[in-house]
BANUTI-272536 format. One line per field, with one value per residue (C-alpha): residue number from 1; x, y, z; residue in one letter. Coordinates in nm, 4 decimals, padded with zeros to 6 digits. Each point is the difference from the previous one (the first is absolute). Example, Ala and Ser with C-alpha at 12.3 -4.5 7.8 and 13.67 -1.06 7.14 Angstrom:
BEGIN
kegu <- c(1, 2)
X <- c(01.2300, 00.1370)
Y <- c(-00.4500, 00.3440)
Z <- c(00.7800, -00.0660)
vexba <- c(A, S)
end
This chain:
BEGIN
kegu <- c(1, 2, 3, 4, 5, 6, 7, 8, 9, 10, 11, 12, 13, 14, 15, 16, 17, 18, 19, 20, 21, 22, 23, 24, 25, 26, 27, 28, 29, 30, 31, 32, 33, 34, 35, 36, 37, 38, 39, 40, 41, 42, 43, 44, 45, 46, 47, 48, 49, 50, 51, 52, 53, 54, 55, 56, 57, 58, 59, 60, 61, 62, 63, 64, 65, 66, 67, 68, 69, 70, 71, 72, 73, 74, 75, 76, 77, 78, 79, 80, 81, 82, 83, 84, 85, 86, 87, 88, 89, 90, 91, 92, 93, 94, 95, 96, 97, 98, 99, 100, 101, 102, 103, 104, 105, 106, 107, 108, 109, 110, 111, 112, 113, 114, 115, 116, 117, 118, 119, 120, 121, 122, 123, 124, 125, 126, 127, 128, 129, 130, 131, 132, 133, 134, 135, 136, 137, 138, 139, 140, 141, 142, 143, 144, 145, 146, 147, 148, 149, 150, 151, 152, 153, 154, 155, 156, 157, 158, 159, 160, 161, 162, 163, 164, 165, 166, 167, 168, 169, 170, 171, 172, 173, 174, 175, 176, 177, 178, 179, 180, 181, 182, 183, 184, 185, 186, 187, 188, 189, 190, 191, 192, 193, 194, 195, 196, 197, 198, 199, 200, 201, 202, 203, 204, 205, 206, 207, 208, 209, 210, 211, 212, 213, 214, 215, 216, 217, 218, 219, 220, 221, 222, 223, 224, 225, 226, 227, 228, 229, 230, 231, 232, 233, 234, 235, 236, 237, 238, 239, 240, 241, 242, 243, 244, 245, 246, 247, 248, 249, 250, 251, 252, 253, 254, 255, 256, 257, 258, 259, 260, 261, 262, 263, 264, 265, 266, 267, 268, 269, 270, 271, 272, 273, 274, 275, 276, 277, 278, 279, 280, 281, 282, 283, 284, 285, 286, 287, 288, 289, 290, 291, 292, 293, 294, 295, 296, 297, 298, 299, 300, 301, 302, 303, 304, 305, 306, 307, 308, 309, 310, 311, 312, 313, 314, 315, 316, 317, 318, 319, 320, 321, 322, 323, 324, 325, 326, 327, 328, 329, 330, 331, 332, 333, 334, 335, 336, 337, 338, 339, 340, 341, 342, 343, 344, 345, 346, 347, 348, 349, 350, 351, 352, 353, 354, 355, 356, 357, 358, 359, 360, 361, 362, 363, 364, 365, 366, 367, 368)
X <- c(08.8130, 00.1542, 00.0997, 00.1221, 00.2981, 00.0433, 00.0976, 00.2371, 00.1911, 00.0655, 00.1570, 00.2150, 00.1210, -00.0488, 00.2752, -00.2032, -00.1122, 00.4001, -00.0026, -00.3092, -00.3737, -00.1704, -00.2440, 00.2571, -00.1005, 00.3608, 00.1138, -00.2303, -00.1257, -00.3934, 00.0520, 00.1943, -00.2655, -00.2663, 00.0910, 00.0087, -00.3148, -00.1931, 00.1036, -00.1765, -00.3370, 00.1387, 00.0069, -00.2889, -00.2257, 00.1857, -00.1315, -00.3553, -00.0454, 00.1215, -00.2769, -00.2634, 00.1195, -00.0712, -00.3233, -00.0835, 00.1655, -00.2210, -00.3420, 00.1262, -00.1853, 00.2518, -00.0595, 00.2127, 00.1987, 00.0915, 00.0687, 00.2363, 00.1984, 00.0318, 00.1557, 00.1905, 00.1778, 00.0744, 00.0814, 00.2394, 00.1524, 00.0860, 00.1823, 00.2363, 00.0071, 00.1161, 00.2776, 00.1296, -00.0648, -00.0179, 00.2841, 00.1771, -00.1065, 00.0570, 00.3442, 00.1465, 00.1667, -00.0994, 00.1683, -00.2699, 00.2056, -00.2958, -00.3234, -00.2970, -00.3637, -00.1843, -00.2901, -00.0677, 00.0576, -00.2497, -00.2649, 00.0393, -00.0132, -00.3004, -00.1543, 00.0534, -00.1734, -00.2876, -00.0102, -00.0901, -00.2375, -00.1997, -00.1986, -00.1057, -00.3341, 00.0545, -00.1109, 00.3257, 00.2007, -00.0439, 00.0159, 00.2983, 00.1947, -00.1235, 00.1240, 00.3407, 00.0241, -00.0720, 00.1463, 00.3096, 00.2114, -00.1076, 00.2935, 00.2564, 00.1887, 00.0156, 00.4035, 00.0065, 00.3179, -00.1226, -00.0891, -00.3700, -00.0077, 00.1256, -00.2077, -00.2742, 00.1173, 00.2910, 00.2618, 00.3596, 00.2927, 00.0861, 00.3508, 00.1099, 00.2920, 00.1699, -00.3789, -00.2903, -00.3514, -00.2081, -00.3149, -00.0949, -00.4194, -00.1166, -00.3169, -00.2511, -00.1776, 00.0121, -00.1981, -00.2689, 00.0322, -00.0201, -00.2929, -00.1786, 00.0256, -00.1364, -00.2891, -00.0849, -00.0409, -00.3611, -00.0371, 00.1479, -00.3123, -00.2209, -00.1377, 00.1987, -00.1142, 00.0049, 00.3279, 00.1310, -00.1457, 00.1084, 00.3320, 00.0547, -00.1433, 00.1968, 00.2967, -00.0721, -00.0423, 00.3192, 00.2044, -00.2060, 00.0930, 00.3598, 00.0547, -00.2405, 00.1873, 00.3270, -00.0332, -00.1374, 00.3762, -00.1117, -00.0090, -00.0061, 00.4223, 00.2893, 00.1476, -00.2007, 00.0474, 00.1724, 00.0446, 00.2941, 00.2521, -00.2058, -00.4165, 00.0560, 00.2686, -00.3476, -00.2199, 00.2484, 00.0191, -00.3657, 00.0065, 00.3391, -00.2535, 00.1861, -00.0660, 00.2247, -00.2975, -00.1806, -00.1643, -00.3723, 00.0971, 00.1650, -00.2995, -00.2082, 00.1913, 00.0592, -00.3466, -00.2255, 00.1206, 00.0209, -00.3364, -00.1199, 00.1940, -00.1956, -00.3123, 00.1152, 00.1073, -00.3093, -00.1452, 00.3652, 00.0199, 00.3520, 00.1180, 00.1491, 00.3332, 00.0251, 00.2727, -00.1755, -00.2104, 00.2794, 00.1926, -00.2869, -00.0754, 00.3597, 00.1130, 00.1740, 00.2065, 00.0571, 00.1303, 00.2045, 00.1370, 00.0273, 00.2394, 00.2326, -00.0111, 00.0351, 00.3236, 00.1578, -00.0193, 00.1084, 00.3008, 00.1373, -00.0437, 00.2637, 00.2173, 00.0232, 00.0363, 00.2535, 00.0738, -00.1587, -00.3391, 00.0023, -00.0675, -00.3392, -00.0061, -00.2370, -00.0086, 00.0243, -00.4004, -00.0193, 00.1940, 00.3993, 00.2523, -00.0920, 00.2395, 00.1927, 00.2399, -00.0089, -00.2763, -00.1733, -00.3172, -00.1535, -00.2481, -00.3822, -00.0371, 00.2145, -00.2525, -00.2913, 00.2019, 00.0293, -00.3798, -00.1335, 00.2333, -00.1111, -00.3510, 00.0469, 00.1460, -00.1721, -00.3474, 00.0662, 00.1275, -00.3154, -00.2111, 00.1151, 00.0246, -00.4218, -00.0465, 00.1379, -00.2186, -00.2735, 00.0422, 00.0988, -00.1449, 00.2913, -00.0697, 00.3914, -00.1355, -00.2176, 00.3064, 00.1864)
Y <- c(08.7906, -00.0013, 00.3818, -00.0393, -00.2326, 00.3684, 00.1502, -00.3094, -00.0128, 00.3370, -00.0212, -00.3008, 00.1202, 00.3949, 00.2415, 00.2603, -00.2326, 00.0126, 00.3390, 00.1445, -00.0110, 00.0144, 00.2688, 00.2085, 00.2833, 00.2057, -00.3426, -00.2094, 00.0148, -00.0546, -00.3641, -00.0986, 00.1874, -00.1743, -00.3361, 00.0154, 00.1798, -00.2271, -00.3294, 00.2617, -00.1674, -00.3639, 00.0393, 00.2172, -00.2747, -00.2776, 00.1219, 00.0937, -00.3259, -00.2497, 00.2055, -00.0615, -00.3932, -00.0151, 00.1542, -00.2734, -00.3196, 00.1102, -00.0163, -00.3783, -00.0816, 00.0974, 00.2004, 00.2944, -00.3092, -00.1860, 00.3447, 00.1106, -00.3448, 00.0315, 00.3489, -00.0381, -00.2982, 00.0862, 00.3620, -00.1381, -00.2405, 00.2857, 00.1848, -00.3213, -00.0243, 00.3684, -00.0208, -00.4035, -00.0594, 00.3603, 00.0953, -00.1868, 00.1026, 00.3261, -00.0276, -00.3392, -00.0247, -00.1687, 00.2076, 00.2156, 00.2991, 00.1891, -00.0837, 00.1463, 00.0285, 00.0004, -00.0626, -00.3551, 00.2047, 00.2370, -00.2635, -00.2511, 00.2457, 00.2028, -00.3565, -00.0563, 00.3617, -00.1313, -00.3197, 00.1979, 00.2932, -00.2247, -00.0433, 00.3644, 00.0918, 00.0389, 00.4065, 00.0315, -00.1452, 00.2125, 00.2859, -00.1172, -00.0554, 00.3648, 00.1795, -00.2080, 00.0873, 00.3482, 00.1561, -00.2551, 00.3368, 00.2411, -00.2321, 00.0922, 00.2500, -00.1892, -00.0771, -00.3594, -00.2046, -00.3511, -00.3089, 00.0112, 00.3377, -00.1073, -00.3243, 00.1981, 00.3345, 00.0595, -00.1757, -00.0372, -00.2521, -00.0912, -00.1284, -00.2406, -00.1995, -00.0109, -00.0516, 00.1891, -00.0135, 00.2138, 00.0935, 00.0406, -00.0343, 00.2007, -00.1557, 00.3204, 00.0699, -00.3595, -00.1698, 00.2649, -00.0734, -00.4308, 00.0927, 00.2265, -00.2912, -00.2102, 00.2011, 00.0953, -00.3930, 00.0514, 00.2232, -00.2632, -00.1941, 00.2481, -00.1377, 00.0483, 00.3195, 00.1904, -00.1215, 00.1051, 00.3543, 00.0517, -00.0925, 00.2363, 00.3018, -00.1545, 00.0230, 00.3424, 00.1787, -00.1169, 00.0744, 00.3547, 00.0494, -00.0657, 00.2749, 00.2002, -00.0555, -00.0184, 00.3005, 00.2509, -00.1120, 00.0511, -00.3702, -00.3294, -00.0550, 00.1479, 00.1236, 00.2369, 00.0631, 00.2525, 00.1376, -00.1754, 00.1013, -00.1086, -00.0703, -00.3763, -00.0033, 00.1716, -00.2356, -00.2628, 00.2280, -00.0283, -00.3718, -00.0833, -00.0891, -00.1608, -00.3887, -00.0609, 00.0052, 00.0640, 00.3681, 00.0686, 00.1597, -00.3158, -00.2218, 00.1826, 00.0625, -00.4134, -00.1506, 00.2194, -00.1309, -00.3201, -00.0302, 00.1921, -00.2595, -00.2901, 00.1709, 00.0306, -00.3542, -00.2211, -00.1171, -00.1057, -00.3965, -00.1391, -00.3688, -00.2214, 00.0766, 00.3049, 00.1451, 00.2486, -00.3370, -00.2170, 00.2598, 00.0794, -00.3643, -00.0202, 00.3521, -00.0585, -00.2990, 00.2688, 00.2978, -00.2140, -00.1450, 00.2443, 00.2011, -00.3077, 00.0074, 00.3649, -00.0085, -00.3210, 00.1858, 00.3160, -00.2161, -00.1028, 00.2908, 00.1369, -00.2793, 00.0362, 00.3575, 00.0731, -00.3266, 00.0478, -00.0880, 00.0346, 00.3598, -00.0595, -00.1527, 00.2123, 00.2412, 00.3982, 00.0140, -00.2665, 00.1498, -00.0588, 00.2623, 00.2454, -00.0217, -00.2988, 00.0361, 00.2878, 00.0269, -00.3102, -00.1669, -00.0065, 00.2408, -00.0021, -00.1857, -00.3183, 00.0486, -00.0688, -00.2771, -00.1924, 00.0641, -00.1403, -00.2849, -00.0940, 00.0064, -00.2061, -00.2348, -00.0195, -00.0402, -00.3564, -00.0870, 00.1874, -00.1896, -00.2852, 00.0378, 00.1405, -00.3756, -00.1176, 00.1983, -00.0997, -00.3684, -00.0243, 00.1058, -00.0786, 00.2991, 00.1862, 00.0500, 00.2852, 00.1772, 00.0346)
Z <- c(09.5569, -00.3532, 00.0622, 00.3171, -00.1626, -00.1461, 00.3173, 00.1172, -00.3268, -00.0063, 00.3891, -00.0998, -00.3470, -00.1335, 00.0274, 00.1651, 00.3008, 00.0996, -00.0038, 00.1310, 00.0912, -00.3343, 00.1542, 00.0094, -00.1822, -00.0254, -00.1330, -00.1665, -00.3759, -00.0633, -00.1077, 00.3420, 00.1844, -00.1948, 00.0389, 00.3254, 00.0770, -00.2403, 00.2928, 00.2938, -00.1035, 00.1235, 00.3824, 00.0522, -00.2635, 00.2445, 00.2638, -00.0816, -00.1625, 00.3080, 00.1878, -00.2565, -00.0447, 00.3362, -00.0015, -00.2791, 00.2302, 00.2892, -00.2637, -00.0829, 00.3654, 00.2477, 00.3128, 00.1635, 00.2168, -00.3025, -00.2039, 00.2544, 00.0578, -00.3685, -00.0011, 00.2675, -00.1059, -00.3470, 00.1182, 00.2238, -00.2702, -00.2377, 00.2499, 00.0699, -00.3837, -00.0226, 00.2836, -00.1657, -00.3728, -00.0964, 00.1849, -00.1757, -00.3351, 00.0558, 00.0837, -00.0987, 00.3662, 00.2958, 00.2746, 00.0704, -00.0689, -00.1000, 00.1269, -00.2450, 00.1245, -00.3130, -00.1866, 00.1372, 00.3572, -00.0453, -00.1918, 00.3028, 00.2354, -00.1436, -00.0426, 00.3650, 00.0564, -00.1998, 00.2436, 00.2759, -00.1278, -00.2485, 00.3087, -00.0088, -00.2288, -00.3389, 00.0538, 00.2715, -00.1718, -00.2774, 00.2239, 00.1372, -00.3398, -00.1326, 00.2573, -00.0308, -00.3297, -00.0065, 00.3488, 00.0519, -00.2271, 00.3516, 00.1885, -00.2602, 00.1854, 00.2761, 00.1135, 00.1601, 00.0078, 00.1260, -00.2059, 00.1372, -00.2107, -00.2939, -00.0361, 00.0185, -00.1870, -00.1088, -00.2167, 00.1487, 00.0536, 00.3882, 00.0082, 00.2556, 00.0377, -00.3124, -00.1757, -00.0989, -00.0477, -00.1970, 00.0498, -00.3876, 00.0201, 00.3048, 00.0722, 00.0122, -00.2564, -00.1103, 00.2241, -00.0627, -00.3604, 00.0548, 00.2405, -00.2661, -00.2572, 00.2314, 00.0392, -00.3483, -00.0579, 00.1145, -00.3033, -00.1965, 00.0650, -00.1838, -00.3321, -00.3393, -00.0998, 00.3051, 00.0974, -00.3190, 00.0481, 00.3910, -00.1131, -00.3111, 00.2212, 00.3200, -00.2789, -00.1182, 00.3277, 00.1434, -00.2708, -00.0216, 00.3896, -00.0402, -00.2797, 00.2425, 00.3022, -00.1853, -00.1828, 00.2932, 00.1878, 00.3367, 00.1122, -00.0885, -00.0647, 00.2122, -00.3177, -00.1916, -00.3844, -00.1627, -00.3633, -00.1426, -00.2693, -00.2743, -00.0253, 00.0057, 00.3404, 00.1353, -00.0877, 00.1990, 00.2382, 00.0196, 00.0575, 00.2185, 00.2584, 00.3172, 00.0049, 00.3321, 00.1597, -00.2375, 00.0174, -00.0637, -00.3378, -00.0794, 00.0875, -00.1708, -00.2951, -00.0193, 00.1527, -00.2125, -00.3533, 00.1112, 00.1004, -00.2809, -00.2285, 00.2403, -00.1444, -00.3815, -00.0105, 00.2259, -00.2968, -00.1734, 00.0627, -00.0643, -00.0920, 00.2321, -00.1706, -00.0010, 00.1865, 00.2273, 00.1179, 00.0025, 00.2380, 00.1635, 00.1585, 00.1233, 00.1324, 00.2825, -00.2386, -00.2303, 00.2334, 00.1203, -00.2400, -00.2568, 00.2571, -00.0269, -00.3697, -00.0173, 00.2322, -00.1563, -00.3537, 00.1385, 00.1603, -00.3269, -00.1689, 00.2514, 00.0102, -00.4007, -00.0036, 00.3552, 00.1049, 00.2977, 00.0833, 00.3493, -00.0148, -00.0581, 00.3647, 00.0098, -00.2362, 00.0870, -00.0620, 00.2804, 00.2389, -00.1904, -00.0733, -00.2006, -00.3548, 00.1210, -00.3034, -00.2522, -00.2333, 00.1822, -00.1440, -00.3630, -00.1985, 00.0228, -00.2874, 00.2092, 00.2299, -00.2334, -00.1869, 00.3766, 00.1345, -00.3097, 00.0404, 00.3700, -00.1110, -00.2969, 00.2388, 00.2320, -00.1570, -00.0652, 00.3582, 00.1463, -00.2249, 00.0975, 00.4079, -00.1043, -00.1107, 00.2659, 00.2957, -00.2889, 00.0284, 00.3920, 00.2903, 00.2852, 00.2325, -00.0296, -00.3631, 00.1292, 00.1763, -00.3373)
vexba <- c(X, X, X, X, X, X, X, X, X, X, X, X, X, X, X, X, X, X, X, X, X, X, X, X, X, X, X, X, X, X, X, X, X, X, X, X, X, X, X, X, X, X, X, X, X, X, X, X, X, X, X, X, X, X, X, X, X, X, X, X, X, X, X, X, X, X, X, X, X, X, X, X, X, X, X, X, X, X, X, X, X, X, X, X, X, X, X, X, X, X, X, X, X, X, X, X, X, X, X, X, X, X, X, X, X, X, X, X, X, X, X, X, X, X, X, X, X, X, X, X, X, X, X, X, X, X, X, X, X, X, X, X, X, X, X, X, X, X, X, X, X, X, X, X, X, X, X, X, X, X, X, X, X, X, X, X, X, X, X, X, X, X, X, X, X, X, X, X, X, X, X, X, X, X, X, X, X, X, X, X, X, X, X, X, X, X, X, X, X, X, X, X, X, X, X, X, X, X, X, X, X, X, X, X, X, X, X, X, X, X, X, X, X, X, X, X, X, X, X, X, X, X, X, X, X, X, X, X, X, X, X, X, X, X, X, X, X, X, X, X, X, X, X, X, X, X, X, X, X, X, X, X, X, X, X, X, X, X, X, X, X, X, X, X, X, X, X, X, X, X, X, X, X, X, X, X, X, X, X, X, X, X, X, X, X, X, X, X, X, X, X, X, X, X, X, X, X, X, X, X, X, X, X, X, X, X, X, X, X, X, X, X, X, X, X, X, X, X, X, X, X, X, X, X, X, X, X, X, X, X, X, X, X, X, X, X, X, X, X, X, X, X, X, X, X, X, X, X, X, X, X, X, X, X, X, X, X, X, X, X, X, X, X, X, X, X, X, X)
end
């Protein structure tokens, strides 16, 4: 969560972000590349870890009915998040000129996936989340228009009407990747020291089968890598894995560290304070509301430096005008300055909005 504030800053405030996707390896320098590829852990880690939190709410005596209300509901109250609240964070206007489906989107709707296969054994459901994961790249040549098609599989923008809405989180592979989380919560039930050592190997083995299936270039991404100008450009060449929807590679390359990290760090117990706990009990507060923060900041730092902050509304990485003036935007270092602002900030808010879920127990608490 921390580094995800990363990837938002960067939208709202670096130079490069006005100018081009920092993937962009005839453009890009390794430190623009970097700091964005870093922030590709976030969704995939998201999205594993609402299945396995779900897995865990079931164990706290609940049955499939109750399991599935509770999906559903919540999945359905991101998604009206995403299209209100978020909207409007994004682009600090409220006529709907550009519609985003994002991350909420594809959480709430995965979550509402969830709702109706958690039903399923635990063995299908694994089945069916494996094969989403690793054949969902066979349908990348395929050439459909409609907004069915891109929900599903393919990123695009569908004008209409002097609007538009993007379809920015197509929902396959991600429901496979909320249902595989769900699923390895009964492996989370193991005792101390085998968990620890399923999850290292777990760890290992993905992150040995993405430079496996990576590296042989035959499938897995729908662009291959290539030798680059220099050894390094190859190396990112090697992991500009495509995250809209995510690719196998890029599942791979993201889930297997990050359980392998899970593994490393089960025996690590943190204070109440600490930040990663503090953020941690309020994360849908803090997405939110560190993309208010992050905008607001990168608002004045326009208005101070053109005297006009509405370009940001939204910015070019959020669907805005590429290079709205000349030389738009501020260096990486800005960038940095910003993100470590918004999370000094908002640690104390968090913390406090944690005490207050701590102390109450009014039932809208457990929506945000």
């Amino acid at each position: 969560m921390i580094i995800m504030a990363l990837d938002h800053v960067r939208d709202f405030t670096n130079s490069a972000a006005a100018s081009f996707a920092p993937e962009d390896l005839s453009r890009t320098t390794a430190a623009i590349f970097l700091t964005r590829w870093i922030t590709h852990f976030c969704a995939p880690v998201f999205m594993f870890s609402a299945g396995l939190g779900a897995y865990f709410w079931k164990q706290h005596g609940h049955n499939n009915a109750a399991l599935s209300r509770f999906l559903a509901t919540r999945g359905l109250w991101l998604v009206v998040l995403e299209f209100t609240i978020m909207q409007f964070a994004l682009t600090f206007r409220a006529d709907y000129a550009l519609v985003i489906a994002n991350v909420l989107w594809a959480l709430g709707a995965s979550m509402i996936a969830l709702a109706v296969i958690c039903w399923l054994p635990v063995s299908v459901i694994s089945f069916l989340a494996l094969a989403m994961i690793g054949l969902h790249n066979l349908a990348d040549k395929v050439s459909n228009p409609s907004l069915l098609w891109a929900v599903l599989h393919r990123q695009a923008a569908f004008p209409f009407q002097g609007h538009a809405l993007v379809i920015a989180y197509p929902l396959v592979p991600w429901i496979g990747v909320m249902a595989l989380g769900y699923c390895f919560g009964a492996l989370m039930q193991l005792d101390a020291d085998q968990r620890r050592q399923f999850l290292i190997r777990s760890g290992l083995a993905i992150t040995a089968a993405f430079l496996l299936v990576r590296g042989l270039n035959v499938y897995g991404d729908p662009t291959p890598w290539t030798t680059q100008r220099s050894p390094l450009f190859t190396v990112l060449s090697f992991l500009n894995t495509a995250k809209y929807p995510p690719s196998l590679d890029f599942l791979l390359m993201t889930l297997g560290p990050a359980i392998l990290a899970l593994g490393l760090l089960d025996r690590v117990r943190l204070s109440a304070s600490n930040p990663v706990v503090v953020f941690g009990r309020v994360p849908l507060f803090y997405y939110m509301g560190h993309f208010y923060l992050a905008h607001l900041l990168a608002f004045g730092l326009a208005y101070a430096r053109y005297g006009m902050p509405g370009l940001l509304n939204p910015p070019a990485a959020i669907g805005g005008a590429r290079q709205p003036v000349p030389a738009y935007g501020f260096d990486l270092w800005v960038t940095y300055l910003v993100w470590i602002t918004v999370v000094v900030i908002m640690y104390p808010v968090c913390r406090w909005y944690a005490g207050v879920k701590q102390r109450r127990r009014d039932w809208w608490l457990s929506y945000l």
